[in-house]
N, C-alpha and C positions, 0 to 999 in steps of 0.2 A: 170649565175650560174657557168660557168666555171671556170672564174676569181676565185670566192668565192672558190672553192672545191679546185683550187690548192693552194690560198694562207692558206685556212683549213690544206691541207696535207703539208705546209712549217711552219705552225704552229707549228703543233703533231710532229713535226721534229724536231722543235726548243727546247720545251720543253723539249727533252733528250738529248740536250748541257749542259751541269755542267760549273758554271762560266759564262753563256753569259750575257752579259749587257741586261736588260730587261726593261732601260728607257732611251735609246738612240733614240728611235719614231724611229729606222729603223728595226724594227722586223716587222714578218707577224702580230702579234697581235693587232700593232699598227695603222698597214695599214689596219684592217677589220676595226679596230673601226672608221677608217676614209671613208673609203669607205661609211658606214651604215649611215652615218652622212652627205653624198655627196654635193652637192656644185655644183656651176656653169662650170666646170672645165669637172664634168662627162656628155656624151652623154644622161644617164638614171640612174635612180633609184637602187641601191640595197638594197632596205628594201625590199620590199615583197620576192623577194630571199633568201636572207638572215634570214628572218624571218620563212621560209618555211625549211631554213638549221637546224633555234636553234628545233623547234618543231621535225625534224627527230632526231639530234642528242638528246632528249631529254628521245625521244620510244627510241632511241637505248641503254642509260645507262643505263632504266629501268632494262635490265636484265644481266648486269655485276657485275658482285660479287667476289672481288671487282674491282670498274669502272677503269680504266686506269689512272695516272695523268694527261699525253697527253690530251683524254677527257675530263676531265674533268676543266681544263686552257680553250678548244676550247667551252664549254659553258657559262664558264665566259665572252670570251670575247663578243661572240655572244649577251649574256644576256645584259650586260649593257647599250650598247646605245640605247636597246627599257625602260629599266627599267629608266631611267632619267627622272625628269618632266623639267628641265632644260635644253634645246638642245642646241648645239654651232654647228657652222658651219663656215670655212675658203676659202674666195675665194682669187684668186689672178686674178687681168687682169691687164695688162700690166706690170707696178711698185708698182701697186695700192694694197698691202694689206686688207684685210678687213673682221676682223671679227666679225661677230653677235651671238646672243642669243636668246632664245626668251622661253617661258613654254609653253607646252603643256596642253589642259585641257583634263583634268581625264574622262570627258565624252565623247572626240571625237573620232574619230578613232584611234589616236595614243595612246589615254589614253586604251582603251580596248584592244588592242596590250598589254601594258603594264598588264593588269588588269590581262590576259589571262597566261601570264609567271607566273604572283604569287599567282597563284590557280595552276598551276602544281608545283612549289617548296612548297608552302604549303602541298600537296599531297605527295610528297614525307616526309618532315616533319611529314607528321600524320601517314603512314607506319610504323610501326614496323620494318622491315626486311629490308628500306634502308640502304646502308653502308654505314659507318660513316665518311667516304673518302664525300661519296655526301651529308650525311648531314650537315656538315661544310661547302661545299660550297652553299648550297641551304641557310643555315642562311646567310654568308656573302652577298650574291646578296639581299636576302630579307632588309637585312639592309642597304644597300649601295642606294635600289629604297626607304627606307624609311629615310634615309639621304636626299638624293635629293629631296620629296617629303617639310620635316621639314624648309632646306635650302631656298627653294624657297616664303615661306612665309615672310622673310626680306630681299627679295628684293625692292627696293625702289617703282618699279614700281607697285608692287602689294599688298604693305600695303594699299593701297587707294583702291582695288577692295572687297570690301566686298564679294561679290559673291564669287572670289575664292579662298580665306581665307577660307570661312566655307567649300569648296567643301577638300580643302588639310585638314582641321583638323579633319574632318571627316574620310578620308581616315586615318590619324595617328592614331586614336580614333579606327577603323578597324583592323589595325595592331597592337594595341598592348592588345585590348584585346583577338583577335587570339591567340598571346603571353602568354598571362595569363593564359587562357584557356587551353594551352598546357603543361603548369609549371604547371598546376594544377592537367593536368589528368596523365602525365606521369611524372617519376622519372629521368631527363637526366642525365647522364656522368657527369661529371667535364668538361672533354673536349667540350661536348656542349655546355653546361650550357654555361660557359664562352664565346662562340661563337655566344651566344643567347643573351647575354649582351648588344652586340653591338644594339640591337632594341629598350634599355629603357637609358639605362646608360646617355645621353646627359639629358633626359628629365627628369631622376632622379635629376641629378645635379642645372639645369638652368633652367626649362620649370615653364613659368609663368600662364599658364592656369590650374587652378587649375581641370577640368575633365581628363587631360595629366599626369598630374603631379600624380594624385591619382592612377593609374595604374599604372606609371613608378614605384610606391615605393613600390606596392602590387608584381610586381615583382622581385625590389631589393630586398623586403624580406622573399622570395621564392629563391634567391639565395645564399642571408645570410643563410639559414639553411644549407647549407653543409657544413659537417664537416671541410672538408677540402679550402673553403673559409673561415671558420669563424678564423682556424687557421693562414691562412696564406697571405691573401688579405692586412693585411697591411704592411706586409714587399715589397710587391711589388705594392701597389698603392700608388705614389707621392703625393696625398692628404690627407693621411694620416698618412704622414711622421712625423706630431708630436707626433702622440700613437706608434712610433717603438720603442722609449726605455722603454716603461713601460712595454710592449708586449716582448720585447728581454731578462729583468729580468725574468721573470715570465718564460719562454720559459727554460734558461741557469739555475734558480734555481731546474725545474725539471728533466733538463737534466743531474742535477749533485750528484740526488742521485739517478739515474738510473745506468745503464750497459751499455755495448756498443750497445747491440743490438737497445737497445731504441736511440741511437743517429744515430744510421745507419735509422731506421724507420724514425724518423724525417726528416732528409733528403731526403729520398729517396719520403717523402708526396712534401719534397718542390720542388723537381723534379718534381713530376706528376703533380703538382699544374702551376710550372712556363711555362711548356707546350715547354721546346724549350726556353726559354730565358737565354741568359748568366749575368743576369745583378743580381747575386747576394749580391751583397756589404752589405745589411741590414742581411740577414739569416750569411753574413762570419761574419759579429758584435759580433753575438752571441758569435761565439770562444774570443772575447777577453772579455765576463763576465763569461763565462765557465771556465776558466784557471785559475780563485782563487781557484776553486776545484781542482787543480791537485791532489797535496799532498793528499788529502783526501780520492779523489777519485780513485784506481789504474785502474778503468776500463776507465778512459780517453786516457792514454799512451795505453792501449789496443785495441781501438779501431783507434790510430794513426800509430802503428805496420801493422794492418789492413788494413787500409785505405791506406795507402802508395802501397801498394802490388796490387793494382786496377790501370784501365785504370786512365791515370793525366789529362783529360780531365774532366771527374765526379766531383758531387758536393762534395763527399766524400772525395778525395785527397785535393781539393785543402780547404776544412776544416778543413783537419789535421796540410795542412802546415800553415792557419792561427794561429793555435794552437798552434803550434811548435814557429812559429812569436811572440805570444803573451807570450808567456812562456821565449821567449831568450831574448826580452825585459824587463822582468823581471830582469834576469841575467845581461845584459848590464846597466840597472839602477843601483845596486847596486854593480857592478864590481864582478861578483862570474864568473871570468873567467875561471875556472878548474870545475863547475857545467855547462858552455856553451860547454866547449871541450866535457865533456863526454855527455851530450845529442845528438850534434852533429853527433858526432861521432856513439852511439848507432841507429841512422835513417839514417844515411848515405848511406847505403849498403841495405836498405828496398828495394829502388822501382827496380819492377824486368827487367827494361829493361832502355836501354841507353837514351830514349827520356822520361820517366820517370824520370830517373836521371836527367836530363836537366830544364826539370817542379822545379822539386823539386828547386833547385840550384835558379832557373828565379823567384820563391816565395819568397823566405828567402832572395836573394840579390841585383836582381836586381834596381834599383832606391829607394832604402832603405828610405823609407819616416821618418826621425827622431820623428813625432809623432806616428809613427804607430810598427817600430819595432825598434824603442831610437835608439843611435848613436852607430854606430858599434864599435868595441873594441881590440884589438892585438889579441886576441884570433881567433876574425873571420877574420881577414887576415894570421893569423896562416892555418889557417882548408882551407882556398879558396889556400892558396901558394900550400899544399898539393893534395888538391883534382883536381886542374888545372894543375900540373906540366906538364913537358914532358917525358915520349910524349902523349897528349893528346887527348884524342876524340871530346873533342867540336872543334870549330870555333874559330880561333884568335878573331874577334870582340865580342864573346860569352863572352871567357872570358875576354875583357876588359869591355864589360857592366858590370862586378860582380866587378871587380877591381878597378871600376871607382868610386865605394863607400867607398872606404876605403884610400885615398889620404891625410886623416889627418890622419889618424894613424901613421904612419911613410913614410912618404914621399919618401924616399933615396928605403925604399925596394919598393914600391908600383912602385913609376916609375921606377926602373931597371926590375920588372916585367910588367911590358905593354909592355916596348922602348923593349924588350926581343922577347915578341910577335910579336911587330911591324915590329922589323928586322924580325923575319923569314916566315912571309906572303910574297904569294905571291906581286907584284906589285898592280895589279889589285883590292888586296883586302884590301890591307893598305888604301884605300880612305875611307873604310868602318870602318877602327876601328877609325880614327881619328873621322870620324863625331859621334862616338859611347861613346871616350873617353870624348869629350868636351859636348855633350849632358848631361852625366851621371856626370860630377864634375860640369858644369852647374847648372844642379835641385838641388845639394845640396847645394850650393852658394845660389839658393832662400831664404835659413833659416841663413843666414850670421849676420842680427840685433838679431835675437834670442837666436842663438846661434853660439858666435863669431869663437869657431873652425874649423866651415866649410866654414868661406872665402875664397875662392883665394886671395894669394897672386900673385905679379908678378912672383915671380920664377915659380908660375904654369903656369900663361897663357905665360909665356918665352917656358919653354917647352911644350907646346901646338903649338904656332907656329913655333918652331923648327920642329916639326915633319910634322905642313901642309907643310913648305918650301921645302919638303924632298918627298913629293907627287910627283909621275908620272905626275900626272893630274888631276885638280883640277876639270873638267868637270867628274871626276866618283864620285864627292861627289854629295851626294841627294841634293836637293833643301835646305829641312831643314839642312843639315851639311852644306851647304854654310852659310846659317844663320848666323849658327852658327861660325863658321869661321872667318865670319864678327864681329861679334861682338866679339869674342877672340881678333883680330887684335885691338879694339876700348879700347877694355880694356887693351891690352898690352901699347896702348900711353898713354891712362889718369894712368896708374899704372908710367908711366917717366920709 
């Protein structure tokens, strides 16, 4: 019990490191789950230790409100290796690796060990005044022993056991009308709700037993009635990436004879909805069917005035500068270069701090995708010569990523403004704008059959490798700028 309590408190330690690797197997976390799983290698046993540790720490979150994160990490790990019906185990003797497997049955000793943890996470589940810190993780572990429970049925060895086929689908059949039951009587969150998912969702999808399958959908559609699912689930589920455009009209038509407040509300659902995920790409879509409303609308520019003026990290900021995107694309299509100056120019001076500024700049320019915001134009190497000048507050490599899109526009200015940069970096940091420069005329060389004016010519990759030759040390380029390097070099011979 020793062992256990100290690698416990190197645990709850570890937990309040920011940044530390937490799948490198040499954390305390790692080492309890291996201990609990033991092997020929230990003197003795740590399950019933261990087991006696998750049951104290269990009375002891009862009555934190709210539990600690420390805590509640040190029950997860504790939990899982009794909640598995799949056990592994690792021995080593001599050179001899060797590892096995093997399930557990649900009625033996180890199975009521297991049974016993998920009658106390259900109990918290059926509490009213658990916090919502442990009821997140009480659904996850619930899910993770009903994972392994589903899993271990196609295994090879045990599709031939009748016996314990019906013993596991029974157990599923258990959990998930629990499940049901609980969707039934109670109203959860959003945040649960989605955390409860994880108990039907596979068997919604793929489960061929049709008394499984009839419950996973009586569930799904207990979770389809929230509002805020039924809004927003298919911008962010990949399988239902073919109803996002018909969903994204419908969305951008009402969004566009609304006000700003109604498009700040929208976002801020697909916030609480996305829970923590950065992967908005389908909700930013919306901005470029929204921006045939501009003109029409003046409450779009209003809410882009707004939105700029917030943290640039928000789903809001980085909305507007799709907006903005989708709007100077417009202007680049049909060359209305004195209509791109002055929008520019009118958001320029929005965001209220420096690393704001920076966002904004890193949206609208950096690696200019020609479908996404057309081919940049004299104008935005006009507004970038300005807005970069010296003396500057960004980063020399900064701005050669913004610069590094604009090499067909006029050539002669573009490179006396990088080589400009170049020179006056430090040593040390000139390894960085070259792997920055060749990266960034690189990607737009991708679209060279498409559209012929973004090819490199040799005079480009000449002067590309003029400047590697010109490097300190070639050993401070990233792995990727060597790449790339390399291949500049490949193309400066086949260019003769």
């Amino acid at each position: 019990r020793a062992i256990l309590d100290e690698l416990a408190e190197l645990s709850s330690f570890e937990a309040t490191i920011v940044d530390l690797p937490r799948n490198d197997g040499n954390r305390a976390d790692s080492l309890i789950s291996r201990i609990i799983e033991g092997g020929s290698n230990f003197y003795t046993s740590f399950e019933v230790d261990a087991f006696e540790m998750l049951l104290d720490k269990l009375g002891e979150i009862r009555n934190q409100n709210p539990p600690g994160a420390a805590a509640l990490n040190l029950i997860r790990v504790l939990s899982e290796p009794f909640l598995a019906v799949e056990r592994r185990r690792t021995n080593l003797h001599e050179y001899v690796l060797t590892m096995s497997s093997w399930h557990i049955s649900l009625d033996g000793a180890e199975g009521q060990l297991r049974k016993q943890i998920k009658i106390i996470l259900c109990e918290f589940l059926n509490s009213q005044v658990s916090a919502m810190e442990l009821r997140l993780v009480c659904w996850k572990l619930l899910a993770i022993a009903h994972a392994s429970a589903n899993r271990s049925i196609f295994q090879e060895d045990n599709q031939t056991t009748l016996g314990f086929q019906t013993r596991i689908n029974l157990d599923l059949v258990e959990d998930l009308n629990w499940t049901l039951n609980l969707l039934k009587e109670r109203t959860l969150s959003l945040m649960e709700l989605k955390a409860a998912k994880a108990m039907w969702d596979w068997h919604d999808r793929f489960e061929k037993n049709p008394e499984i399958k009839s419950i996973a959908s009586e569930c799904e559609a207990i979770y389809r009635k929230n509002p805020l699912v039924a809004a927003f689930d298919v911008f962010f589920d990949f399988e239902l990436h073919e109803q996002v455009d018909a969903h994204a009209n419908v969305v951008a038509t009402k969004l566009a004879i609304g006000d700003r407040h109604e498009i700040n509300s929208f976002l801020s659902q697909a916030t609480e909805f996305s829970a923590g995920s950065s992967d908005y790409t389908q909700i930013l879509g919306i901005a470029d069917k929204l921006v045939s409303h501009w003109e029409s609308n003046l409450e779009i520019l209003a809410f882009i005035k707004e939105s700029l003026s917030v943290d640039p990290k928000t789903l809001h900021f980085r909305f507007a500068a799709r907006l903005i995107n989708a709007r100077l694309k417009e202007f680049r299509g049909s060359q209305k270069g004195q209509e791109l100056t002055a929008l520019l120019h009118e958001i320029a001076n929005l965001p209220v701090s420096l690393s704001a500024n920076r966002e904004l700049l890193h949206l609208l320019y950096s690696r200019p995708h020609p479908f996404l915001t057309g081919i940049l134009i004299t104008e935005d190497l006009e507004f970038l010569e300005k807005r970069l000048g010296n003396p500057s507050p960004f980063e020399g490599w900064f701005r050669c990523v913004l610069l590094s899109g604009c090499y067909h526009i006029d050539w002669d200015r573009c490179r006396n403004l990088c080589e400009s940069i170049f020179n006056e970096s430090q040593a040390e940091n000139q390894a960085e704008i070259f792997a920055w420069l060749t990266e960034g005329m690189s990607f737009l060389n991708l679209f060279e059959k498409e559209i012929p004016i973004l090819r490199l010519q040799s005079f480009h990759y000449d002067w590309l490798l003029s400047l590697m030759l010109r490097l300190p040390d070639l050993d401070d380029v990233s792995d990727h700028g060597k790449f790339v390097a390399f291949r500049t070099i490949l193309r400066v011979v086949e260019e003769g």
